[in-house]
PDBQT receptor file of N, H, CA, C and O in Angstrom, charges set to zero:
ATOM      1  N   UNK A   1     143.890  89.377 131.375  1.00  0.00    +0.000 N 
ATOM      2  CA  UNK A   1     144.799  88.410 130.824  1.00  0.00    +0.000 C 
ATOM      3  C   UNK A   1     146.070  89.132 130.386  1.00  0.00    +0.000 C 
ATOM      4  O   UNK A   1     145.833  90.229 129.879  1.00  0.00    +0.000 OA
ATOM      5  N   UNK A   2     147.386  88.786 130.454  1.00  0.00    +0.000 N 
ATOM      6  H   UNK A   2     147.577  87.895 130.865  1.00  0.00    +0.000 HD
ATOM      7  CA  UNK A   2     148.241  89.123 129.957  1.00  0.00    +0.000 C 
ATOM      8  C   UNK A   2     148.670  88.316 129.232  1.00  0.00    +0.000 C 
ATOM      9  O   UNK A   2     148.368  87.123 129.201  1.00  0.00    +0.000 OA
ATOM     10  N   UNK A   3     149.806  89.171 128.230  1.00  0.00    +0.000 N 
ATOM     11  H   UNK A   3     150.052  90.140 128.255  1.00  0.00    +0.000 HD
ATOM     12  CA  UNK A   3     150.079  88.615 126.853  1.00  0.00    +0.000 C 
ATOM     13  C   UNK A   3     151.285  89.092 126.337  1.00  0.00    +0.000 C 
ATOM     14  O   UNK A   3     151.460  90.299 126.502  1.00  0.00    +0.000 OA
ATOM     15  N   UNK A   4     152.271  88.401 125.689  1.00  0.00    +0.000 N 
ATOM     16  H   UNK A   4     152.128  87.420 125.555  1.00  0.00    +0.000 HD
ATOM     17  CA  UNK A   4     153.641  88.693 125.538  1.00  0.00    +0.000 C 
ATOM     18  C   UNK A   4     153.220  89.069 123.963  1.00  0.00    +0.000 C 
ATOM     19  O   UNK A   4     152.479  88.291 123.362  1.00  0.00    +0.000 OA
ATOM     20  N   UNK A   5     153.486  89.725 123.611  1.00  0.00    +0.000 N 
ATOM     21  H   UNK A   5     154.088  90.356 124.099  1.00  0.00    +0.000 HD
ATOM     22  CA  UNK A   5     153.535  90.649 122.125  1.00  0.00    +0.000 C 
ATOM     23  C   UNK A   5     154.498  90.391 120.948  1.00  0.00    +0.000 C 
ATOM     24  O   UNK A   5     155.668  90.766 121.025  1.00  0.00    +0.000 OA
ATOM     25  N   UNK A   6     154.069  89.822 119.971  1.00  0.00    +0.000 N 
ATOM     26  H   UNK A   6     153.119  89.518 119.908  1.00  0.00    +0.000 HD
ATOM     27  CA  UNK A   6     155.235  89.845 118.817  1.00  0.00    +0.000 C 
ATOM     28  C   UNK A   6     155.463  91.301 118.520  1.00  0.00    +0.000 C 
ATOM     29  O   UNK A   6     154.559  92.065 118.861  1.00  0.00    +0.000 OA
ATOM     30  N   UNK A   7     156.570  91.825 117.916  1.00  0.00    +0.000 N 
ATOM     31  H   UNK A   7     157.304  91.204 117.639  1.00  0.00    +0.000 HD
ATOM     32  CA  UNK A   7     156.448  92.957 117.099  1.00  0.00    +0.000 C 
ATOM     33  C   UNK A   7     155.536  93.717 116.504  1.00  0.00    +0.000 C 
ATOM     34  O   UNK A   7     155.179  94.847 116.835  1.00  0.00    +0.000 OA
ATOM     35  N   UNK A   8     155.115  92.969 115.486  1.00  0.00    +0.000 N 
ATOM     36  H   UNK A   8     155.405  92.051 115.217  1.00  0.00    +0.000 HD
ATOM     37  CA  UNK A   8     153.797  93.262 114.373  1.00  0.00    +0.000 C 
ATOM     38  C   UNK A   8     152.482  93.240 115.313  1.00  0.00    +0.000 C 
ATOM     39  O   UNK A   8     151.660  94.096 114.987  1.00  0.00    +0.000 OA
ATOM     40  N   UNK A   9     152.178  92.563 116.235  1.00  0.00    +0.000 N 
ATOM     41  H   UNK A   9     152.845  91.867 116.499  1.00  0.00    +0.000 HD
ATOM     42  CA  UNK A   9     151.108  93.122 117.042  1.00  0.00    +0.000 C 
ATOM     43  C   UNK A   9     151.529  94.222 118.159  1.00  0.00    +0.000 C 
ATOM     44  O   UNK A   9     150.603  94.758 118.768  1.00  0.00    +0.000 OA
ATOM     45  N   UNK A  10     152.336  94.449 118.348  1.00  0.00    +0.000 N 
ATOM     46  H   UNK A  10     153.088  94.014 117.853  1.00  0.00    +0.000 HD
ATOM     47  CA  UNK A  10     152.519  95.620 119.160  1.00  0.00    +0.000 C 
ATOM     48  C   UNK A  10     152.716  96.852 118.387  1.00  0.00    +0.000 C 
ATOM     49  O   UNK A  10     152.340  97.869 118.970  1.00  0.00    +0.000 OA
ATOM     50  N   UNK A  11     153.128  96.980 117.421  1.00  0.00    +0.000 N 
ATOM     51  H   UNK A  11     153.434  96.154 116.947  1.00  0.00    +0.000 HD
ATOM     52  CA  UNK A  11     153.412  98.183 116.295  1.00  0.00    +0.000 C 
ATOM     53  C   UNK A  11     152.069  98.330 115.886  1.00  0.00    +0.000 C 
ATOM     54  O   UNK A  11     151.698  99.503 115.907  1.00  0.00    +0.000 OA
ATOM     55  N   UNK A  12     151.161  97.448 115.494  1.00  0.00    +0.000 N 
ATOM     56  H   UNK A  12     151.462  96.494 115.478  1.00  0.00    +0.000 HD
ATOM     57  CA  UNK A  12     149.455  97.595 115.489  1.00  0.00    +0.000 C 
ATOM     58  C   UNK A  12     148.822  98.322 115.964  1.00  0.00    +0.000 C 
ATOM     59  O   UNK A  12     148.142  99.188 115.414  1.00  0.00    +0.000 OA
ATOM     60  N   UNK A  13     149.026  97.908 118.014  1.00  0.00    +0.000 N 
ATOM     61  H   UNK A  13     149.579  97.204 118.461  1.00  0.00    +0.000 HD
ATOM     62  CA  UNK A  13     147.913  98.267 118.903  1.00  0.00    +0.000 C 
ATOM     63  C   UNK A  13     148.672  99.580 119.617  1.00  0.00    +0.000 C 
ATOM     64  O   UNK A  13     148.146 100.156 120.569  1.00  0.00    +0.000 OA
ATOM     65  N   UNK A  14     149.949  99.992 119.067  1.00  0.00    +0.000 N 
ATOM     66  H   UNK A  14     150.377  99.524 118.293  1.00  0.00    +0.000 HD
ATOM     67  CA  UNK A  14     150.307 101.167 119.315  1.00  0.00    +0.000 C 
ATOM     68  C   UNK A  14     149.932 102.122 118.102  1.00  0.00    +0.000 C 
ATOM     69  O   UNK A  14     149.759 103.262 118.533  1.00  0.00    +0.000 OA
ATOM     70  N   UNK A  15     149.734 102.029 116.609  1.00  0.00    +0.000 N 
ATOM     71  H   UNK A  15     149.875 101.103 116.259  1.00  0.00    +0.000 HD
ATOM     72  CA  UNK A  15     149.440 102.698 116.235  1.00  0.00    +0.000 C 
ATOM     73  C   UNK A  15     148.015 103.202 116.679  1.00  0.00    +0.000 C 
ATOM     74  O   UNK A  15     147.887 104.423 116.588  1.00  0.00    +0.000 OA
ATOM     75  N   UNK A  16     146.985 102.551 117.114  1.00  0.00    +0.000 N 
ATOM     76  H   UNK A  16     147.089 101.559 117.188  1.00  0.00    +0.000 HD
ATOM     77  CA  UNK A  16     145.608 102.697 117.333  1.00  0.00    +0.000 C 
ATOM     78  C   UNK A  16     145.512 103.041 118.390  1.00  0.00    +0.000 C 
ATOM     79  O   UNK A  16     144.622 103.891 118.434  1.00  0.00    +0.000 OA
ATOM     80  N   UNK A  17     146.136 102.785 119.779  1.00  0.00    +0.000 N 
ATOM     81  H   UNK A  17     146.858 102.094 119.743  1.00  0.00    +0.000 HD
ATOM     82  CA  UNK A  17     146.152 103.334 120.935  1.00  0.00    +0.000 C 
ATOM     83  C   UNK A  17     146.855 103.841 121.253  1.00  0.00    +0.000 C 
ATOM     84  O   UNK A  17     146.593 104.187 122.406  1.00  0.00    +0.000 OA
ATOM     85  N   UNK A  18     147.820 104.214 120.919  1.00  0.00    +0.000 N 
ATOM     86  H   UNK A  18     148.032 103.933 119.983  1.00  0.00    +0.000 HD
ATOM     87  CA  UNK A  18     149.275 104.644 121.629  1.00  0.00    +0.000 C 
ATOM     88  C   UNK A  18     150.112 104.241 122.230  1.00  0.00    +0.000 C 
ATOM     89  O   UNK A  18     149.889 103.125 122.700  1.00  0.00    +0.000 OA
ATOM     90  N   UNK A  19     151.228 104.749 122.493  1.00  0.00    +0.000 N 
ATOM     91  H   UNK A  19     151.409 105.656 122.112  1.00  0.00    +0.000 HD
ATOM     92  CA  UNK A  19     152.599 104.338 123.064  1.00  0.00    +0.000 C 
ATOM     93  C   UNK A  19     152.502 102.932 124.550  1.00  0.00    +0.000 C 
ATOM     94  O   UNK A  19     152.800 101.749 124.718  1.00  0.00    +0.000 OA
ATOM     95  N   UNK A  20     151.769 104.300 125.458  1.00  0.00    +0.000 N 
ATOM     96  H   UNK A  20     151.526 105.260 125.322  1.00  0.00    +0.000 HD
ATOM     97  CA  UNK A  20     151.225 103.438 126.947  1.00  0.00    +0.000 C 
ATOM     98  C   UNK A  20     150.402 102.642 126.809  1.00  0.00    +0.000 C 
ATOM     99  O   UNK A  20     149.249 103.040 126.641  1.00  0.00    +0.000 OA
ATOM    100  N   UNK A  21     150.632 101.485 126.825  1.00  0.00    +0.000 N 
ATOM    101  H   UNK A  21     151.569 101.161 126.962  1.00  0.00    +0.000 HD
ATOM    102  CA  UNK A  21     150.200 100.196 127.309  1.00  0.00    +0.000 C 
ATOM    103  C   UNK A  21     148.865 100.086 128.196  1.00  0.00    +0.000 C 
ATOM    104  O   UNK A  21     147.977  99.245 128.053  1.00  0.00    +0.000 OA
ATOM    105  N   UNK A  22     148.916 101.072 129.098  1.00  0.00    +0.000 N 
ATOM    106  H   UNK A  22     149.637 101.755 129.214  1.00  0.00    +0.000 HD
ATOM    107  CA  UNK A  22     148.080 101.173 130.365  1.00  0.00    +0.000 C 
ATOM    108  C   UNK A  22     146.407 101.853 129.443  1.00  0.00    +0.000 C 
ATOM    109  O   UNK A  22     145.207 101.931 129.703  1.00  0.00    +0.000 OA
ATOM    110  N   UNK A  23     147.018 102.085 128.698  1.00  0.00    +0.000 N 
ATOM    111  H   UNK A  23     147.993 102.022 128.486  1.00  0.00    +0.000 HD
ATOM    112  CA  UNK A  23     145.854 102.848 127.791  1.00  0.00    +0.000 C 
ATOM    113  C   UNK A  23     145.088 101.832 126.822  1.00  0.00    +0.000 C 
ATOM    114  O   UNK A  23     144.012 102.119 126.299  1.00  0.00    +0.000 OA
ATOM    115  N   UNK A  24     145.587 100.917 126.682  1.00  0.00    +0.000 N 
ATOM    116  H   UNK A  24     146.462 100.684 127.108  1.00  0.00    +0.000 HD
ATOM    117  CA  UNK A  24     145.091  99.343 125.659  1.00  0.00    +0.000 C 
ATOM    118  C   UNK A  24     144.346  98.355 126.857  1.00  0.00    +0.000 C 
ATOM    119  O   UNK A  24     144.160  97.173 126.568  1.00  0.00    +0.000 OA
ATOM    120  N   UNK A  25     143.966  98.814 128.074  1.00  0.00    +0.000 N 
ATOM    121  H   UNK A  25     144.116  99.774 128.309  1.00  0.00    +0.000 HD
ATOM    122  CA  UNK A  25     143.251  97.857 128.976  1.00  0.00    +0.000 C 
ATOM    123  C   UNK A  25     141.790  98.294 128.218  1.00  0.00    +0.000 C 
ATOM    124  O   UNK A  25     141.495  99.393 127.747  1.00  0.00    +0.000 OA
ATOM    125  N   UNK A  26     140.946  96.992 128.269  1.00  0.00    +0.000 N 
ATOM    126  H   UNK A  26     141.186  96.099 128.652  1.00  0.00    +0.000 HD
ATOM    127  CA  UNK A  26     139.160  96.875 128.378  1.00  0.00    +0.000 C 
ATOM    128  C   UNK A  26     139.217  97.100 126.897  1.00  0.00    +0.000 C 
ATOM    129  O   UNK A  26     138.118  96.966 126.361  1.00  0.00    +0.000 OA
ATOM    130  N   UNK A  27     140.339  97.447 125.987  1.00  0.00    +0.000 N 
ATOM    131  H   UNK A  27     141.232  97.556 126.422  1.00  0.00    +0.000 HD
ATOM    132  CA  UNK A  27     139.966  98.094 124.123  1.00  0.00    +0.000 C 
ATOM    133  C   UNK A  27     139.862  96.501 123.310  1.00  0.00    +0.000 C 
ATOM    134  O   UNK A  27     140.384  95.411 123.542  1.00  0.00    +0.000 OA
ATOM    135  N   UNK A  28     139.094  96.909 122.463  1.00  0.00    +0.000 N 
ATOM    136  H   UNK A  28     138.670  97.795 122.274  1.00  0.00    +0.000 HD
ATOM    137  CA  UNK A  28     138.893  95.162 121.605  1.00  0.00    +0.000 C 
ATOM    138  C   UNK A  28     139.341  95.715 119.986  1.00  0.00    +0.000 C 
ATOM    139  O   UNK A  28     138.988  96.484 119.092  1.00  0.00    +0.000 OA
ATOM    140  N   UNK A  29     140.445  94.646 120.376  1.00  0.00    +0.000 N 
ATOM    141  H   UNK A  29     140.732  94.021 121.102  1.00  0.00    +0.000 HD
ATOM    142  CA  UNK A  29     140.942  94.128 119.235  1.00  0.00    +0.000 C 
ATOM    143  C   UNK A  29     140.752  92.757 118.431  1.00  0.00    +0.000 C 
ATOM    144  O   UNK A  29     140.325  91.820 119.106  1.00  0.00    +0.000 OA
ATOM    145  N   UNK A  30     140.938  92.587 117.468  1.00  0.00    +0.000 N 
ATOM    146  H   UNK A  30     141.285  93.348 116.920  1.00  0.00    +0.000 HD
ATOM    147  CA  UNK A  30     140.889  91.674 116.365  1.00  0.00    +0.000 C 
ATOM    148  C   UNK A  30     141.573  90.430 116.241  1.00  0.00    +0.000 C 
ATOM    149  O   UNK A  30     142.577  90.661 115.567  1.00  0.00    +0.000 OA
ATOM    150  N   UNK A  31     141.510  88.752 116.681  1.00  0.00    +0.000 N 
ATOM    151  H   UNK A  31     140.695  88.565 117.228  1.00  0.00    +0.000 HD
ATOM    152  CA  UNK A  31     142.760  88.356 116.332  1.00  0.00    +0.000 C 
ATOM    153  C   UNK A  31     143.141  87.521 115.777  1.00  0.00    +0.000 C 
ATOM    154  O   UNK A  31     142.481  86.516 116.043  1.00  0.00    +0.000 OA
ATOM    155  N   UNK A  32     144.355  87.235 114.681  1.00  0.00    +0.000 N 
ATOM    156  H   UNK A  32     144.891  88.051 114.465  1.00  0.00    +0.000 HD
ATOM    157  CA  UNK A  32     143.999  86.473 113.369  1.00  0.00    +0.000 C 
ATOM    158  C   UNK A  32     145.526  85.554 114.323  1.00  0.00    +0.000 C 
ATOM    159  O   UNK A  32     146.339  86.120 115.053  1.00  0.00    +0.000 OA
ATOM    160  N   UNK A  33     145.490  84.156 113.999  1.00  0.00    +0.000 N 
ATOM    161  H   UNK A  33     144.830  83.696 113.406  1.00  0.00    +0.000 HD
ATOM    162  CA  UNK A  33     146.036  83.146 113.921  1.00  0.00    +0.000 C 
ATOM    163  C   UNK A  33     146.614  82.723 112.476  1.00  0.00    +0.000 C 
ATOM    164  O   UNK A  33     145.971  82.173 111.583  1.00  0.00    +0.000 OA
ATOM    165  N   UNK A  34     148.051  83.123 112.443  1.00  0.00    +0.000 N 
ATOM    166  H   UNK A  34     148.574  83.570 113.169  1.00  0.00    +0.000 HD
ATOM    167  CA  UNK A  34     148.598  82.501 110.940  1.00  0.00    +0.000 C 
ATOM    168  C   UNK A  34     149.536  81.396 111.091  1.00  0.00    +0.000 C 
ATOM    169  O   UNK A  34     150.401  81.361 111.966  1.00  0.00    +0.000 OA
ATOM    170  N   UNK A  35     149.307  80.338 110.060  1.00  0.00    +0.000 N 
ATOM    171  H   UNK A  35     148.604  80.367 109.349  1.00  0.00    +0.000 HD
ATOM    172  CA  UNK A  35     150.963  79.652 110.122  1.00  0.00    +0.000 C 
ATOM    173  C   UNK A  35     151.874  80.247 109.592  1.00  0.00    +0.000 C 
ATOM    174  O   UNK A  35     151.707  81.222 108.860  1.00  0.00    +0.000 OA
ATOM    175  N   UNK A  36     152.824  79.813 109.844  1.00  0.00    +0.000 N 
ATOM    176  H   UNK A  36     152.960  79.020 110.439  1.00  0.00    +0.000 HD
ATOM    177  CA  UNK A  36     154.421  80.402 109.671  1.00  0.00    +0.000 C 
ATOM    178  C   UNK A  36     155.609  79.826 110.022  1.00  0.00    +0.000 C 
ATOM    179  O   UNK A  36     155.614  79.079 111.000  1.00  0.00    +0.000 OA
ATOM    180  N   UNK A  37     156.789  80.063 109.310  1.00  0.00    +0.000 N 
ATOM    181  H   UNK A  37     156.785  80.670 108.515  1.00  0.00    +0.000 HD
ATOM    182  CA  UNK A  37     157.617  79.742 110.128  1.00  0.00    +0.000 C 
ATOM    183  C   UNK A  37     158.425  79.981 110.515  1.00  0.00    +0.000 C 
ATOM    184  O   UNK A  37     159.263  80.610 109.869  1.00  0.00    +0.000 OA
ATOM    185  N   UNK A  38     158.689  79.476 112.237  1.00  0.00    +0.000 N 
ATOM    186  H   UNK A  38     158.009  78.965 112.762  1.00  0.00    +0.000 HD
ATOM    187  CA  UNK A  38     159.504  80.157 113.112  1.00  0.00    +0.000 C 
ATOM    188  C   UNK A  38     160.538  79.580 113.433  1.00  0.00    +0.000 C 
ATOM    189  O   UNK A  38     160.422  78.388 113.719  1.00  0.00    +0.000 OA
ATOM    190  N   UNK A  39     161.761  80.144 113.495  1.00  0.00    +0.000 N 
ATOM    191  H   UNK A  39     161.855  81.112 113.263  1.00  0.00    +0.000 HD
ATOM    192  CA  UNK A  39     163.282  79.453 113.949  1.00  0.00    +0.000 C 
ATOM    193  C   UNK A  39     163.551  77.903 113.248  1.00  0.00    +0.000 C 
ATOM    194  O   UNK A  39     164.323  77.155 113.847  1.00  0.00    +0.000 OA
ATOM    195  N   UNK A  40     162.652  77.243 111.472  1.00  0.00    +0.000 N 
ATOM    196  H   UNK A  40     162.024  77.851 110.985  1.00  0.00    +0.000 HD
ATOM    197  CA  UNK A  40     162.899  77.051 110.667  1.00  0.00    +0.000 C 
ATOM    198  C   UNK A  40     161.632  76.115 111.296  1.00  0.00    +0.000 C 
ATOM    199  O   UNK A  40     161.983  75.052 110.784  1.00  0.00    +0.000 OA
ATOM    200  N   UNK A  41     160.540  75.807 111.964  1.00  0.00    +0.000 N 
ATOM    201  H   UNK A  41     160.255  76.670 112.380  1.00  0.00    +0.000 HD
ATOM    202  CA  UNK A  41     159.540  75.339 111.839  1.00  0.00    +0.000 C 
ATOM    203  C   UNK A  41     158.377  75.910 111.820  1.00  0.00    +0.000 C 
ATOM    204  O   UNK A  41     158.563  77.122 111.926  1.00  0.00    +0.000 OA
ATOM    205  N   UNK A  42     157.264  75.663 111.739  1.00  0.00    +0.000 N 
ATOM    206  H   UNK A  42     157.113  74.678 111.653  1.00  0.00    +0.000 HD
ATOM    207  CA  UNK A  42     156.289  75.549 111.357  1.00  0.00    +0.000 C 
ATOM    208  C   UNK A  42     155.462  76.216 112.380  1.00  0.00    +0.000 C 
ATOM    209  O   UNK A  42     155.734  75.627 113.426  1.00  0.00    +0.000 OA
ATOM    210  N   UNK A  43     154.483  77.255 112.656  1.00  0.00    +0.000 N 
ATOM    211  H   UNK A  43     154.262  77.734 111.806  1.00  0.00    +0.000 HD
ATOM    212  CA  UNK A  43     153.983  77.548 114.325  1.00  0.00    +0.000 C 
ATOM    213  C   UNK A  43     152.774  78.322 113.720  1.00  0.00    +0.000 C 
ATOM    214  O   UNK A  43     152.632  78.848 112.616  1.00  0.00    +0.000 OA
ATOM    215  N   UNK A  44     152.002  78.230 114.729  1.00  0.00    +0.000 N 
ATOM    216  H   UNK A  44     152.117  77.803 115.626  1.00  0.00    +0.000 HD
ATOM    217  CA  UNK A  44     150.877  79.095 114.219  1.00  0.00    +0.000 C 
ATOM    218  C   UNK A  44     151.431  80.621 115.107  1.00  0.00    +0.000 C 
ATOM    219  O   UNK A  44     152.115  80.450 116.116  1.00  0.00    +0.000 OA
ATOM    220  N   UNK A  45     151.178  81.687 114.777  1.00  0.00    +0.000 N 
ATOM    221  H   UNK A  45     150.622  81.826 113.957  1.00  0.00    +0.000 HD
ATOM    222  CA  UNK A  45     151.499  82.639 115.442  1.00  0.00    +0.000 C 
ATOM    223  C   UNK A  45     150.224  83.598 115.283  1.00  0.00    +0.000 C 
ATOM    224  O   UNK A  45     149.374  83.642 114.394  1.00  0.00    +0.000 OA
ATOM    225  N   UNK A  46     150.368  84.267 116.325  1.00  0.00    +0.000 N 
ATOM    226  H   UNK A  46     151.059  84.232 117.048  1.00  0.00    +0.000 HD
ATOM    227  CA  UNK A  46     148.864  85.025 116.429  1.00  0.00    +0.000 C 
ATOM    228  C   UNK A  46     149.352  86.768 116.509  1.00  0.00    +0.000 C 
ATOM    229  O   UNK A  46     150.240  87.169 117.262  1.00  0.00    +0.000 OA
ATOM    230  N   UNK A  47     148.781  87.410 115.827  1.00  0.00    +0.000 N 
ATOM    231  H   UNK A  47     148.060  87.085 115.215  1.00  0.00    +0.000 HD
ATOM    232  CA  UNK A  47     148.620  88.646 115.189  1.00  0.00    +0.000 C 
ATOM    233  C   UNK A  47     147.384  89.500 116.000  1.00  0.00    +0.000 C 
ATOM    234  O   UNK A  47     146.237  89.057 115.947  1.00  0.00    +0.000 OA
ATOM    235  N   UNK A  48     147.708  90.849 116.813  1.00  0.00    +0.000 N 
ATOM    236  H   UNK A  48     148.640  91.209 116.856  1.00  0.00    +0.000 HD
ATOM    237  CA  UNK A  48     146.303  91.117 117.162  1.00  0.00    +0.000 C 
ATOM    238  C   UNK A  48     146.275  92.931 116.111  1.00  0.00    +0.000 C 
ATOM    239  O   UNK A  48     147.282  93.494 115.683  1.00  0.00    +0.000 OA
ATOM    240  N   UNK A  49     145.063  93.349 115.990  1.00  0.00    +0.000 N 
ATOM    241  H   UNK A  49     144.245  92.891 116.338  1.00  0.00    +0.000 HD
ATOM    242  CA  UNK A  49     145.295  94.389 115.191  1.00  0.00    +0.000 C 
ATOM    243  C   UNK A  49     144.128  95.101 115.649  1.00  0.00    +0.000 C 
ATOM    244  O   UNK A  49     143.574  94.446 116.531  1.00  0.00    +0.000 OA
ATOM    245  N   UNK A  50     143.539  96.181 115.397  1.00  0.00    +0.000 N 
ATOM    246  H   UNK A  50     143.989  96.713 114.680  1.00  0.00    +0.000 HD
ATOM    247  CA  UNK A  50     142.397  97.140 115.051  1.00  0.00    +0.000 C 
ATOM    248  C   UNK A  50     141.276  96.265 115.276  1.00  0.00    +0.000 C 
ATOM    249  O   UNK A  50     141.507  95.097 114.966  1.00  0.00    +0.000 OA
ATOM    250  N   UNK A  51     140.068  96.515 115.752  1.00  0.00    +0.000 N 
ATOM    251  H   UNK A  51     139.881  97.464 116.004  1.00  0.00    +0.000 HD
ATOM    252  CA  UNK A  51     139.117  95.375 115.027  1.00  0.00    +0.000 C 
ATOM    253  C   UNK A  51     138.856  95.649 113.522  1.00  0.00    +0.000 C 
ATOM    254  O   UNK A  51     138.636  94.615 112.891  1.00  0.00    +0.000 OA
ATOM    255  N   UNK A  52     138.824  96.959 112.693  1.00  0.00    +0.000 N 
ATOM    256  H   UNK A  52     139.003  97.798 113.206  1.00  0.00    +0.000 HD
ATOM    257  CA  UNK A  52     138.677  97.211 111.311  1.00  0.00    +0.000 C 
ATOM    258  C   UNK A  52     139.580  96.425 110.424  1.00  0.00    +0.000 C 
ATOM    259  O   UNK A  52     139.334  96.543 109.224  1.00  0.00    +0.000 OA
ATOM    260  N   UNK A  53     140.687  95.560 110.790  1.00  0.00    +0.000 N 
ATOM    261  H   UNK A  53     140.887  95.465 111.765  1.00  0.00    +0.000 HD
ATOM    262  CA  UNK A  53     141.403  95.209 110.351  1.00  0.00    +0.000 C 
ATOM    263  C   UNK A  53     140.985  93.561 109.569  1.00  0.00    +0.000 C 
ATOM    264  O   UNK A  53     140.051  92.892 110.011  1.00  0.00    +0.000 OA
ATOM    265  N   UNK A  54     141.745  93.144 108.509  1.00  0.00    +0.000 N 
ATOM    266  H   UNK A  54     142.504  93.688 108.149  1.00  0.00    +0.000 HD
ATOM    267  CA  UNK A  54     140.909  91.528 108.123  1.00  0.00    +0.000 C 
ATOM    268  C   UNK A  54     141.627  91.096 106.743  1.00  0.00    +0.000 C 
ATOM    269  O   UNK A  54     142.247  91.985 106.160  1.00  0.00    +0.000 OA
ATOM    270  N   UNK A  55     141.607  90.249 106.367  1.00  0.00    +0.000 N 
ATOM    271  H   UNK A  55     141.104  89.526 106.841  1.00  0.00    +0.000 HD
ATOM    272  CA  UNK A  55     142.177  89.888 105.030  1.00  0.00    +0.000 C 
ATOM    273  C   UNK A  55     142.528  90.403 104.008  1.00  0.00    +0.000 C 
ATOM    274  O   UNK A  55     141.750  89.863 103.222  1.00  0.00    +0.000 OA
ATOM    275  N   UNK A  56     143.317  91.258 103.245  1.00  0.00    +0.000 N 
ATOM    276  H   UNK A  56     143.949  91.697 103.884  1.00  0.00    +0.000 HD
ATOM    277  CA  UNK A  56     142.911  91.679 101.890  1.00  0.00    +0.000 C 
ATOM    278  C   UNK A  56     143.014  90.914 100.833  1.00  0.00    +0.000 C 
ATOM    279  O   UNK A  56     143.002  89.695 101.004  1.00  0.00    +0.000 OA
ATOM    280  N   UNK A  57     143.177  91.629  99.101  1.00  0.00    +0.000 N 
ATOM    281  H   UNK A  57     143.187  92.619  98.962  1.00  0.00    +0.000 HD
ATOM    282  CA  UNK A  57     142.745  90.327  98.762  1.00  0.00    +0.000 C 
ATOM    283  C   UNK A  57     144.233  89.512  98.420  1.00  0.00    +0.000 C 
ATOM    284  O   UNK A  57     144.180  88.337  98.055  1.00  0.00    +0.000 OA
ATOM    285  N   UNK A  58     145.337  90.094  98.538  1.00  0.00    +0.000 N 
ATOM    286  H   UNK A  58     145.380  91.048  98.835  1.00  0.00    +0.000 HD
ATOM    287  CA  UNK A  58     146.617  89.116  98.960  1.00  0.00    +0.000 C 
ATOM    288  C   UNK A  58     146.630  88.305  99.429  1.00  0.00    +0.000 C 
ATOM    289  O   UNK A  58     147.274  87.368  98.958  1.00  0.00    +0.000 OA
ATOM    290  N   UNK A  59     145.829  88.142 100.812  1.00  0.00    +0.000 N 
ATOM    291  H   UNK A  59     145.305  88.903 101.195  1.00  0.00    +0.000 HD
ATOM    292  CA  UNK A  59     145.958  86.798 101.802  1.00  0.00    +0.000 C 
ATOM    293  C   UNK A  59     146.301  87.739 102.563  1.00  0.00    +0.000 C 
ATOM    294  O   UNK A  59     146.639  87.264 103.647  1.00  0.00    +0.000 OA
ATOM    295  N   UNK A  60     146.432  89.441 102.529  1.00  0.00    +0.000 N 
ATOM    296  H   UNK A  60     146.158  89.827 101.648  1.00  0.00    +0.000 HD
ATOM    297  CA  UNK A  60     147.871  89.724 103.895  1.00  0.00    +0.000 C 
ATOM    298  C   UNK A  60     146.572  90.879 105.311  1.00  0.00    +0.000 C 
ATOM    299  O   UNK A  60     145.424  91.322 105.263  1.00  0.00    +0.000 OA
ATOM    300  N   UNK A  61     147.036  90.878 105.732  1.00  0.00    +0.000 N 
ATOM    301  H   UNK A  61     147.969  90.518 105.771  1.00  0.00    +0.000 HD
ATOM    302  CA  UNK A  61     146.413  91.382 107.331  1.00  0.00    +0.000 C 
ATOM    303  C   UNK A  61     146.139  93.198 106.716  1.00  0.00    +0.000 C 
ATOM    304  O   UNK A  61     147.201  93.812 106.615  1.00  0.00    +0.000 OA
ATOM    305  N   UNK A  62     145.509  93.601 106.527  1.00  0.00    +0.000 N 
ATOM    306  H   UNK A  62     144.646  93.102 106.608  1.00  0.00    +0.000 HD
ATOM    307  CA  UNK A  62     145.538  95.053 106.379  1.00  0.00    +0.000 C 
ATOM    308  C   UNK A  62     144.186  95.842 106.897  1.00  0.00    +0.000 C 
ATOM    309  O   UNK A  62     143.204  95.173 107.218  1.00  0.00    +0.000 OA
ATOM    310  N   UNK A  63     144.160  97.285 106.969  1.00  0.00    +0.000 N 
ATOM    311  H   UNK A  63     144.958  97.828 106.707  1.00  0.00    +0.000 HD
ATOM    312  CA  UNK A  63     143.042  97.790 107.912  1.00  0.00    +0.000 C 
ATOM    313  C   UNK A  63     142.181  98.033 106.427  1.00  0.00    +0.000 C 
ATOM    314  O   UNK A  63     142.643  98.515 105.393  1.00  0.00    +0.000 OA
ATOM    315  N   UNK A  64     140.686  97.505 106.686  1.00  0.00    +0.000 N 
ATOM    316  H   UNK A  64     140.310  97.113 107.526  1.00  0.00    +0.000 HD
ATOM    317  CA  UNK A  64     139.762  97.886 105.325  1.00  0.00    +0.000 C 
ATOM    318  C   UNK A  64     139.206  99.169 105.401  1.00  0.00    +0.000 C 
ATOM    319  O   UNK A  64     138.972 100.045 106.233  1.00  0.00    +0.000 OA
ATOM    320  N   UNK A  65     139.055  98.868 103.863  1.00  0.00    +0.000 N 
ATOM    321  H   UNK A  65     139.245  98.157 103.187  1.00  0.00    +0.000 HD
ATOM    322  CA  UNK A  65     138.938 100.858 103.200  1.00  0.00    +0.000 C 
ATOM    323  C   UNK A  65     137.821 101.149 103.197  1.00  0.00    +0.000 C 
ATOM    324  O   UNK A  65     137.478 102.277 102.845  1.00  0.00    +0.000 OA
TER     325      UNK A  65
């Protein structure tokens, strides 16, 4: 499957895999669905991260300790 990347999930799955792309095929990641809003509405946007990664107790996306 291919997949167009926000920022924040690509800065993620490069910290954990690295730069090349070609190197993130068959790896499992994590993926959280948030609302938000985008270009002044409302969107769910999807976040992929680490699988170690999950809620903290903010509400915010972080890798657990």
């Amino acid at each position: 499957m291919l997949l167009s990347l926000n920022q924040t999930s690509e800065n993620n799955l490069i910290d954990v895999f690295g730069d090349e792309s070609e190197n993130w095929v068959n790896k499992q990641v994590k993926a959280f669905v948030m609302p938000q809003m985008v270009k002044g509405k409302r969107s769910l946007v999807l976040y992929l991260a680490d699988p170690s990664w999950d809620w903290d107790e903010d509400g915010d996306l972080a890798p657990k300790k």
